[in-house]
N, C-alpha and C positions, 0 to 999 in steps of 0.2 A: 531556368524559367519553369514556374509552373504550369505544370498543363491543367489542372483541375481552375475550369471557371476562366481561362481563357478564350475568348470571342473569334468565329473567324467565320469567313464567306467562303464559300465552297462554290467556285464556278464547274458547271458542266454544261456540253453540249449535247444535243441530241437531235433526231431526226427530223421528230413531231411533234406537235403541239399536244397528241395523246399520251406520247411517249412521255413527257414532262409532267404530264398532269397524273399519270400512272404513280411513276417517279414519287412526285411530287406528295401524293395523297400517301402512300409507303412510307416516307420518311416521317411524315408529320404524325399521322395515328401512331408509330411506333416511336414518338417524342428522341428521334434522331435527328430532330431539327425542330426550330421553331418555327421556322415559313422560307416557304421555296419559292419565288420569284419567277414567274417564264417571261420572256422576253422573245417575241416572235418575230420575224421577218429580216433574219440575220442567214448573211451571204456570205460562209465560207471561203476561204483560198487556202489550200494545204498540198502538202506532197505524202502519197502513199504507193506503194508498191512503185516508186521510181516512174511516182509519174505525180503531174499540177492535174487536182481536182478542185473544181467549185460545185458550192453544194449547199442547199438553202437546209437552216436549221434554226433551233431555238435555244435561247442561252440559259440558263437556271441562274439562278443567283440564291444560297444556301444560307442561309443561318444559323449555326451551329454553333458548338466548342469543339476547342480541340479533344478535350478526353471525349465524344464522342464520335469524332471524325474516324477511328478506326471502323466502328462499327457500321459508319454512315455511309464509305467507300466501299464497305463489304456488299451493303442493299442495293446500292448504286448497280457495279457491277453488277449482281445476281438480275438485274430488270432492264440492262442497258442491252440493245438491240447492236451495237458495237463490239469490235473484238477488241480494241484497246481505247476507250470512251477517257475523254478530257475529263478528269477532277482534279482540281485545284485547290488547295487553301491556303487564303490571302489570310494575314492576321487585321486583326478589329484595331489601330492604333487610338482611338478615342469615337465615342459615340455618348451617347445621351443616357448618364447615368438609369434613367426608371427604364429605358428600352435593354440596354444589356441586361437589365435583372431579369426583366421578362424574357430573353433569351436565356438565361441561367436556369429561370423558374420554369423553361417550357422543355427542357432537353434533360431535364433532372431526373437519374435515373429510381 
């Protein structure tokens, strides 16, 4: 598979709605994404340190490629308020041909 020009959504969690928006403005001026998505008023259930935590957060939903998804994980991490912060990516299996080009055209290094 090529990675050059392949589509994919990058889910992440995070604390806050600042934190997402920080996130979110970072990835975009620096065209490591074409639009970040926050989705607010989402209620965790996880296990950490061998213990069940609930925990109100915000979900990102990332726009991306994969050729730039290394560099995207790297920004992530460096601004993520988390020691080991959710990033995901899901691949694009079909979408609306002029919107993936504008995703193409917006992450173009």
């Amino acid at each position: 598979m090529d990675a050059k020009g392949s589509e994919v959504v990058v889910l992440v969690t995070v604390a806050s709605p600042e934190e997402a928006e920080k996130i979110g403005r970072i990835i975009v001026e620096s065209r490591l994404a074409a639009c970040a998505n926050i989705v607010g008023g989402l209620r965790s259930i996880f296990r950490w340190d061998d213990k069940i935590n609930v925990e109100n957060e915000c979900l990102m939903l990332i726009k991306t490629t994969l050729e730039r998804y290394p560099e995207l994980e790297t920004a992530v991490r460096q601004h993520h308020s988390y020691a080991v912060p959710e990033i995901i990516a899901l691949p694009v299996v079909a979408g609306s041909a002029p919107y993936l080009k504008w995703m193409r055209d917006e992450t173009h290094k």
